[in-house]
N, C-alpha and C positions, 0 to 999 in steps of 0.2 A: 480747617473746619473744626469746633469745637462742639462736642456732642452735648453738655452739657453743665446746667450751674455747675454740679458735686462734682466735674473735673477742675473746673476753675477754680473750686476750693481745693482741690487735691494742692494743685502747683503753685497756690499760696495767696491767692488773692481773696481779699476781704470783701465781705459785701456791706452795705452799711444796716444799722436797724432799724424797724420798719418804721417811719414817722406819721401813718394814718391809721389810727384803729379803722378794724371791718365796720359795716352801719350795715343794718337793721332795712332790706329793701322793701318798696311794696308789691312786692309779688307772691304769691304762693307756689310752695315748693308741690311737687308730683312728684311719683316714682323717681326710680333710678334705675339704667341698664347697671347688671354688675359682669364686666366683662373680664375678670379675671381667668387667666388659665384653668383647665380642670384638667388637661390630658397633654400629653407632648410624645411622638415619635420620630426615632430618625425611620425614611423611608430608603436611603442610600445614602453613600459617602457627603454628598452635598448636599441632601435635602430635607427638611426635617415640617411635620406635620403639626397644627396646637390646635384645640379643638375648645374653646370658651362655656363658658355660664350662658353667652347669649344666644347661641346657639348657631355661634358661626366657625369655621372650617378655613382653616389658611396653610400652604402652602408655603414656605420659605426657603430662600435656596443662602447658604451659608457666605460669608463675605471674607471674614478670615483678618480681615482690615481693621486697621486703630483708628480711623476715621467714619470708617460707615456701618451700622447694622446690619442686618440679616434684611434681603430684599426679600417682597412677597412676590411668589411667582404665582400662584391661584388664591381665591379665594370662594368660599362655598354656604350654603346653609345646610344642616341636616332637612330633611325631609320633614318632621316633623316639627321643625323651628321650637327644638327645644334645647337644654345644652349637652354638651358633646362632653360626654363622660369619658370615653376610652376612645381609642385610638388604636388599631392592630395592624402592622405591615402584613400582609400573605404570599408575597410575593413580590418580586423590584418592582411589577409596574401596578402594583392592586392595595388596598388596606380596606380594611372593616370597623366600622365606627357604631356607636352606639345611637340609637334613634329616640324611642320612646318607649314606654313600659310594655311592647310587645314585640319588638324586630330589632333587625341592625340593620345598617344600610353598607352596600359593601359598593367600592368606589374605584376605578380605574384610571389610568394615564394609557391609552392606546399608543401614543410615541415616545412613554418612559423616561418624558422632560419633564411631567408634572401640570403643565403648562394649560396641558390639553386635559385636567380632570372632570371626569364627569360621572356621576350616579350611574351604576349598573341597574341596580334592583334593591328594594329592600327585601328581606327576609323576618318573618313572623315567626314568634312559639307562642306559650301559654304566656297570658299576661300574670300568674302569680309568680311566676320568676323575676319580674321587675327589670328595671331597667338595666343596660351593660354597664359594667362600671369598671373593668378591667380585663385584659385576656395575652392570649400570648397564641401564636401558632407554631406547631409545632410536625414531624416529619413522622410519628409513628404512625402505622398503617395506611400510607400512605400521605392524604392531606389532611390535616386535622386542624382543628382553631378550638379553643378551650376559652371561655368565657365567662367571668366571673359575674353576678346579678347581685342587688340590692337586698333580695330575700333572702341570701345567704347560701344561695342553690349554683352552682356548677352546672354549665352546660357545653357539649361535647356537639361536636359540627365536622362533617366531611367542607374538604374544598375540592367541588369538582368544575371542571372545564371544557373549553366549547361545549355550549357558552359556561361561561363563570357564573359559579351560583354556590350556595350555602345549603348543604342538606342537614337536618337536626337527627342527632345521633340518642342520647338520654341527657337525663340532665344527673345530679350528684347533690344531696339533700348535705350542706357543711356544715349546719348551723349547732353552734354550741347554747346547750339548752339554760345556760346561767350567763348571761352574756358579762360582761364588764364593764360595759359602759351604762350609764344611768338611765339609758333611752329606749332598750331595746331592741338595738341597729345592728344588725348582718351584712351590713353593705362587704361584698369581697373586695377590698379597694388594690390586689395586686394576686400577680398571677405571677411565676417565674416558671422556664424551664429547668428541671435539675437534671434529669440524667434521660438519653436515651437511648434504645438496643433493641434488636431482632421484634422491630415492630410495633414496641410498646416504649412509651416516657412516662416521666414518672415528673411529675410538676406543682410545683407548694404555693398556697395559698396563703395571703394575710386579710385576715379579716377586723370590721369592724367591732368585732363582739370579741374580739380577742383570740382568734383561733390560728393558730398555723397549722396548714392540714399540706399532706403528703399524698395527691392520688396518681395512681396509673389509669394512664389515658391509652387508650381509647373507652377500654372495661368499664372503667369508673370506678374499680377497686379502692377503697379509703384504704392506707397503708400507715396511717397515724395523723390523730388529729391533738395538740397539749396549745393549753394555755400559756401567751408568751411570758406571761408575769403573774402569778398569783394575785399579788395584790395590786395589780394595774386596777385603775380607776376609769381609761380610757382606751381605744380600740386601734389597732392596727391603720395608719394609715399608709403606710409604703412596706414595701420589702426588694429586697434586689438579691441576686445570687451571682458569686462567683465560685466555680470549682463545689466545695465542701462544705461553705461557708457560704451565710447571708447576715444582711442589715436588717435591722427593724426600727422604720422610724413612728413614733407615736406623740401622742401630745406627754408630758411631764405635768404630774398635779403637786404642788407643795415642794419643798427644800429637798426630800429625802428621793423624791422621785426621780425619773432618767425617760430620755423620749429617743435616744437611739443602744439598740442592742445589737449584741454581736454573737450569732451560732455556729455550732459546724456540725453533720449530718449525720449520723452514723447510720452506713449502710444496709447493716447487718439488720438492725433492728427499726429503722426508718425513724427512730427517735431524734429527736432535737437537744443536743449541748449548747448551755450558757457558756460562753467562756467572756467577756465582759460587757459594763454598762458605760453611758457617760450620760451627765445633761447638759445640751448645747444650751446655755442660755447666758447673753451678755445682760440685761438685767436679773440681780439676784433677787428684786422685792417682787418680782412678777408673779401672781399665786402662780400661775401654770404657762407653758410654753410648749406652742404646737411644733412639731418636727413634719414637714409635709410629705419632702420627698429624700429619700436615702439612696444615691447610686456610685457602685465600684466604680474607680476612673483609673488615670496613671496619669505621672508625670516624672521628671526630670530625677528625682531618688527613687524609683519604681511605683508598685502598685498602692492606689491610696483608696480613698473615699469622699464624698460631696453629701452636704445633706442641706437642705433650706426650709426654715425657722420663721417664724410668724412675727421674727423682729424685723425682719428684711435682710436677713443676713445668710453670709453663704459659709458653711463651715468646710474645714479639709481637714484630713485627717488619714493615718495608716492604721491596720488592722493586722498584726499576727498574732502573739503569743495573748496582745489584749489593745486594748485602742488606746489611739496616741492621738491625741488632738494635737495639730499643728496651730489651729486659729481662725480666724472668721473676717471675712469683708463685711462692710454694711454696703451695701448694692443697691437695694429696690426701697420701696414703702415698704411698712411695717404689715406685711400677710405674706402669707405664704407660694411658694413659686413652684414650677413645674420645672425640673429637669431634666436634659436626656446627654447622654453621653457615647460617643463615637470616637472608634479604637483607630479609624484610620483617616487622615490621622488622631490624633489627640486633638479631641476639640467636645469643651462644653456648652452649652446652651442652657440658659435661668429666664423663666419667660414668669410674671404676674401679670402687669398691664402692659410694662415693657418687655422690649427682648433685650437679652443682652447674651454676646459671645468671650468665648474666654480660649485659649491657648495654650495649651500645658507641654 
């Protein structure tokens, strides 16, 4: 079974050139769905969640196979049929997803195959927090879900049980009053846990407007908020954390610029260290190149990195004393892809319009 053309060019077979220019139909063009990825999680060792532009919700259970893709085991709409921003696991059989600029909707598997998913409840706050656009759940003070909004506000959620529901805690005002990008966008597009102890975590923020913020959760305490780049041009769209150390992927404007960075934390003072830049980009005339998503991974010479680029390409690369780019597939079309990474085993997933799996 062959998966596709770009294999058959892989293993050396020629295709010939095209002998019909396009014509000119009599039809008129309408809209378009644009069904790209916006969100991706794994929900367990096999199963991994993508949430679209169109506002649909899929289920996939992992294949692991050189011949077949990733099977869909569910498939869903959000409640408000609009698109599905984020995606938060809470639990093996439960996740919370983004709805519309006033709730999340939070989703269950009653027999924990996925199979069986189905809408619990949606959950409402104030609509000037805007809609979910990133989050992470986390184990201080019990159940807590931390979720990141479009206005650039932080909001804080108990998870409680029989019955499962979402109680709203405050919300955390991040917004950097000089933003970086030309638009005026706060979207928090990443949420990571960094550290957590005797009830409280402590979890960093990437935003659009350029801020890495550090707060403790449940309190809402800001412990440090600094701009990832001075003279960035453009806003935070990924962050990922491992140990001490995070990624920051962003868009690259011009020759001099870089769209993935590399920090490490310092405890003491909750400050952020630069320790290096790179710019993934396989054309050099492009004025600018987006970096979408940045996530730690491993493979076969130990710990590395993944990041995917608006050329359609997937880069790898290791991270200690400063970053070593190893190099780049060309994968998908040219935009940017959603990745999610899972430790047991080693196994990547790159979703745009397709999916694709990968084996390290």
């Amino acid at each position: 079974m062959i998966r596709s053309r770009q294999e058959l060019a892989e293993r050396g077979v020629a295709f010939p050139a095209v002998d019909v220019a396009p014509t000119d139909l009599p039809i008129s063009a309408n809209g378009a769905t644009y069904q790209m990825a916006q969100s991706l999680a794994w929900l367990d060792d096999q199963h991994f969640s993508v949430g679209r532009w169109d506002g649909s919700l899929s289920v996939f259970a992992y294949t692991g196979s050189p011949y077949a893709g990733p099977v869909i085991s569910r498939a869903a709409n959000s409640p408000s049929f609009q698109g599905v921003r984020m995606v938060v696991p809470v639990s093996r059989r439960s996740f919370v997803t983004s709805n519309d600029d006033r709730s999340v909707a939070l989703w269950s598997s009653p027999g924990g195959a996925w199979s069986d998913l189905r809408l619990t409840e949606t959950f409402e706050y104030d609509a000037s927090l805007g809609v979910a656009t990133s989050g992470r759940a986390v184990t201080a003070g019990g159940r807590v879900v931390v979720i990141g909004h479009t206005s650039g506000h932080l909001s804080v959620w108990r998870r409680l049980t029989e019955p499962s529901r979402l109680e709203f805690i405050r919300s955390v005002d991040l917004r950097n009053p000089h933003p970086v990008n030309p638009w005026g966008l706060h979207d928090i597009n990443a949420v990571e846990i960094f550290a957590a102890s005797h009830g409280t975590a402590r979890v960093i923020s990437g935003s659009e407007d350029g801020y890495v913020c550090i707060v403790e959760v449940p309190s809402g305490e800001i412990l440090s908020q600094t701009v990832y780049n001075p003279d960035a041009q453009r806003g935070i769209n990924d962050l990922n954390v491992r140990g001490d150390a995070f990624l920051v992927a962003n868009c690259s404007v011009g020759a001099t610029d870089h769209n993935l960075w590399y920090y490490t934390v310092d405890r003491k003072t909750w400050g952020i260290v630069l320790r290096d830049r790179a710019n993934l980009i396989a054309d050099t005339n492009r004025p600018q190149v987006f970096n979408f998503n940045a996530i730690w991974g491993a493979y076969s010479g130990g710990p590395c990195w993944f990041a995917s680029t608006e050329e359609g390409a997937l880069w790898m690369g290791t991270a200690n004393t400063g970053i070593d780019v190893l190099g780049y597939r060309e994968v998908t079309s040219p935009l940017g892809s959603a990745l999610g990474w899972n430790d047991a085993p080693g196994r990547l997933v790159m979703v745009a319009y397709d999916l694709y799996e990968f084996n390290t």
